[in-house]
C-alpha positions in Angstrom: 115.5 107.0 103.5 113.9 107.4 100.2 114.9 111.2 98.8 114.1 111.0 95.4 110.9 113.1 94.3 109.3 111.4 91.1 106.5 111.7 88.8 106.7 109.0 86.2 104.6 109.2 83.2 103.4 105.7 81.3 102.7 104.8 77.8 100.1 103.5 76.9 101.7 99.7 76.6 101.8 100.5 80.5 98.8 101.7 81.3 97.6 98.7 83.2 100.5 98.5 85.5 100.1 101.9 86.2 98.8 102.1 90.1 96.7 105.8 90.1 96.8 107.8 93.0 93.5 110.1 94.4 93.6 111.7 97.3 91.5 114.6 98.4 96.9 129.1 93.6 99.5 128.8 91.8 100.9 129.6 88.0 99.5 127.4 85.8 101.8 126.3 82.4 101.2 126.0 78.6 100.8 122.6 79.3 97.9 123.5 81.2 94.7 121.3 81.0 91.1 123.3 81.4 89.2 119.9 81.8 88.9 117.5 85.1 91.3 115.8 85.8 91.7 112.6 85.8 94.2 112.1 88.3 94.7 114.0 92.0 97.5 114.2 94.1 97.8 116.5 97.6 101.3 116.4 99.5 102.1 118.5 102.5 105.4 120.3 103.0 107.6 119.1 106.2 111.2 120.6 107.3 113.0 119.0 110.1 112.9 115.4 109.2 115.2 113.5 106.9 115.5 114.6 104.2 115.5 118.0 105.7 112.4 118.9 103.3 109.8 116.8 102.1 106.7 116.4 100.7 104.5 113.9 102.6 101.1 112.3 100.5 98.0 113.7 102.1 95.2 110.8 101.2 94.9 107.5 99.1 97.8 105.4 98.1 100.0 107.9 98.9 98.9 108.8 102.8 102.1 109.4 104.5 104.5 108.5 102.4 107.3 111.0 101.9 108.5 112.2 98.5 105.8 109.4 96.9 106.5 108.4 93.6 103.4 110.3 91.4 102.5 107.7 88.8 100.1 109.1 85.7 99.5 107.7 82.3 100.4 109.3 79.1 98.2 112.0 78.2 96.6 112.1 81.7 95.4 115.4 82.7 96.9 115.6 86.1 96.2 118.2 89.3 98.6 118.1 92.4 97.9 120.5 95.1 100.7 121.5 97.4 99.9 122.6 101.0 102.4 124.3 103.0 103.1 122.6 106.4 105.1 125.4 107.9 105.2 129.2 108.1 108.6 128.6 105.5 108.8 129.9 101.9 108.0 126.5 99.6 106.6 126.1 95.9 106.8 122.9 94.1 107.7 122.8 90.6 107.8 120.5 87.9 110.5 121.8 85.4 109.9 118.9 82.8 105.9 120.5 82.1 106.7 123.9 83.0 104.6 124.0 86.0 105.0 125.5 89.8 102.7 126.2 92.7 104.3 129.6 93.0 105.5 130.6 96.3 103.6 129.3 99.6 105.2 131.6 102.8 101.8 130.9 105.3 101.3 128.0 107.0 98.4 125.8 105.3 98.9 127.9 102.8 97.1 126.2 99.4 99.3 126.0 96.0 98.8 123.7 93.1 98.9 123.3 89.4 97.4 121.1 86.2 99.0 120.0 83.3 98.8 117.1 80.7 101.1 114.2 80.8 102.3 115.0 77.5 105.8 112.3 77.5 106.9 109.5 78.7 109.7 108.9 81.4 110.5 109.9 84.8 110.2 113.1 85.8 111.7 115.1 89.5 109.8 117.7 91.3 111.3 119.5 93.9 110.9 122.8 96.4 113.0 125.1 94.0 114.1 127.3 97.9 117.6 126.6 97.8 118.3 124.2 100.4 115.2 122.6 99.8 115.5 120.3 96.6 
């Protein structure tokens, strides 16, 4: 069972071991990015399983896995889209960039976010519904 939700941001020295992810409305931060990005992640929220909530990769490296590990490069402009897999209140927020989907309450309901990988290190994201994280 693998519960621990991570983005992890490289330096540079680590760039080339980095393995990038691309698959397929929220608040957007300060540390929001105007440009393309250069990286893409899509995850789905799921209740019932175990853990109890999860997010699930939609597309590339990531297809299936639940709670994937979200690996960027330092100073990466990144995008992650969040779509709601149940009629449930969800968001997904990343409280190390300041960034959330906002709330999600419809089924295939669309959330997501950019920001810049702006520092190094290991970061969580969670649902912030209690119960959820």
């Amino acid at each position: 069972m693998f519960t621990k939700k991570q983005l992890t941001v490289f330096g540079a020295f680590l760039a080339l071991l980095a393995l990038l992810f691309s698959p397929v409305m929220g608040e957007q931060s300060t540390a929001f990015a105007q440009e393309t990005p250069d990286v893409e992640f899509t995850l789905r929220t799921v209740i019932g399983g175990d853990p109890v909530m999860a997010f699930v990769g939609v597309g590339g490296d990531i297809d299936g896995i639940v709670n994937p590990e979200l690996r960027v490069v330092l100073g990466q402009t990144v995008k992650i889209t969040v779509i709601n897999g149940d009629p449930v209140l969800h968001d997904m927020i990343i409280d190390a960039f300041d960034v959330t989907t906002g709330e999600l309450v419809d089924a295939e309901q669309v959330g997501e976010f950019v920001f810049v990988a702006s520092e190094v290190g290991t970061f969580t994201y969670n649902c912030s519904v209690p119960g959820h994280k």
